[in-house]
N, C-alpha and C positions, 0 to 999 in steps of 0.2 A: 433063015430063022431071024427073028426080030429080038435085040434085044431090048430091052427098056431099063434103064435107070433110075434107080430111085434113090434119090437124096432123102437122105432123115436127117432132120434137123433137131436139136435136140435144143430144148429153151429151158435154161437151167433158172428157175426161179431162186432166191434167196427168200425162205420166208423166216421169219424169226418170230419166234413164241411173243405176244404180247406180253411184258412184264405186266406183274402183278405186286399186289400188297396186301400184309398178313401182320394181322394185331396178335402178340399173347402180353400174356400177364401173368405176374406172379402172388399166388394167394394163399391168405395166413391160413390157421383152422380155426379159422371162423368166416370161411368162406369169400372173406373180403381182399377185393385185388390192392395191394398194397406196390406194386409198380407194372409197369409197360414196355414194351419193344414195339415199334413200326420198323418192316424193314420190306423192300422190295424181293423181287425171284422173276423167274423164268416163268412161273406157273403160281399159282398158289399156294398149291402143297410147298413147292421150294419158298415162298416165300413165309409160309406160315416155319418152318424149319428154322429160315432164317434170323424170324424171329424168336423163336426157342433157344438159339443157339445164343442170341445176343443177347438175352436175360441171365443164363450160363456163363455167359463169359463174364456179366458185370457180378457175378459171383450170388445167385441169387438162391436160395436155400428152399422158400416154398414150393409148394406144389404150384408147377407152369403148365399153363393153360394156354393151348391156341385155340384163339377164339374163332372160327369157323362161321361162316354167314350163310345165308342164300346170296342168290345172285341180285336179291333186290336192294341189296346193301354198297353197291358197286366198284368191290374190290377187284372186281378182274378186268375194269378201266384202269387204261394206261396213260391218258390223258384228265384234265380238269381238274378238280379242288377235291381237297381230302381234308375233314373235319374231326378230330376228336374227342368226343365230349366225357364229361364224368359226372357222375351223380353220388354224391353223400348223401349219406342218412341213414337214420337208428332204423333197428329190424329184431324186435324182441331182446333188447338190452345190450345187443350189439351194434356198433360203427359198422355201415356197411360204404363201399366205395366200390363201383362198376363205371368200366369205359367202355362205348359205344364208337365206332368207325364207321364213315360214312364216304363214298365217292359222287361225285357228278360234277358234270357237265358246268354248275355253278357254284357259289357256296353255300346257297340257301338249299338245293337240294340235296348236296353233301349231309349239310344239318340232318334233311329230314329222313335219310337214309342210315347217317347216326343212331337217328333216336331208333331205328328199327332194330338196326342191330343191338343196341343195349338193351333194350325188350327182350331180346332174345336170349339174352346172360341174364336176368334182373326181374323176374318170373314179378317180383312185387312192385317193381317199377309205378309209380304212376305220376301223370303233369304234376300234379301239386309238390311234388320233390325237387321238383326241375332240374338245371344242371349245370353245367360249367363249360365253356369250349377250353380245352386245353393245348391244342396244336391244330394249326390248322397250315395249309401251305398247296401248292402248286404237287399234282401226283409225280409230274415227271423230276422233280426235284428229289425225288426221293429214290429216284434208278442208281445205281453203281455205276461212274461213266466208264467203258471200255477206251481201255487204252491202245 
């Protein structure tokens, strides 16, 4: 009788969750975001948390909002530039204030993936309002480094 031997080898990959990044905000009732969290996660949902929680912790009282995107907004890039913009302006006798997040590759396309995402919060949005960059920086700079 023949025996045959079989080796199994077993290739243990490491792979580890792309971090991610997750904008909320905290807003008055009057619908306007009156402050912000960016914070990284494991996923997005963890990162949108993240963000929640750290509006919470700086002891924020409004109703917090995590701002949720598509994917054309590119928050589930873990690399390249990350923009944040804001826009003022009146809205039927009310101060309105919306931030927009944006990721890519560069910083110009960060911008234009911004302005998507605040489109997305800011239904009345338009160019003529324009807006403000108010952070802008390197995505990986914004990971929690393990120690």
């Amino acid at each position: 009788m023949k025996t045959i031997n079989i080796i199994v080898a077993f290739l243990l990959i490491n792979i580890s969750a792309a971090a991610q990044i997750g904008l909320a905000v905290e807003k008055n009732e009057n619908g306007s975001s009156v402050r912000y969290a960016i914070q990284s996660g494991k996923d997005l949902d963890d990162a949108l948390q993240n963000a929640y929680q750290s509006l919470k912790d700086e002891g924020a009282t409004g109703m917090i909002v995590k701002m949720k995107q598509e994917e054309d907004c590119g928050h589930q890039l873990n690399k390249g530039y990350y923009v944040l913009i804001r826009c003022d302006r009146k809205q039927g006798g009310y101060f309105m204030l919306t931030y927009g997040l944006g990721v890519g590759a560069s910083k110009s396309e960060a911008l234009k993936k911004a302005l998507i995402h605040l489109k997305e919060f800011d239904w009345g949005f338009e160019d003529k309002y324009g807006y403000d960059i108010i952070e802008e920086g390197k995505v990986e700079d914004l990971f929690k480094k393990e120690e």
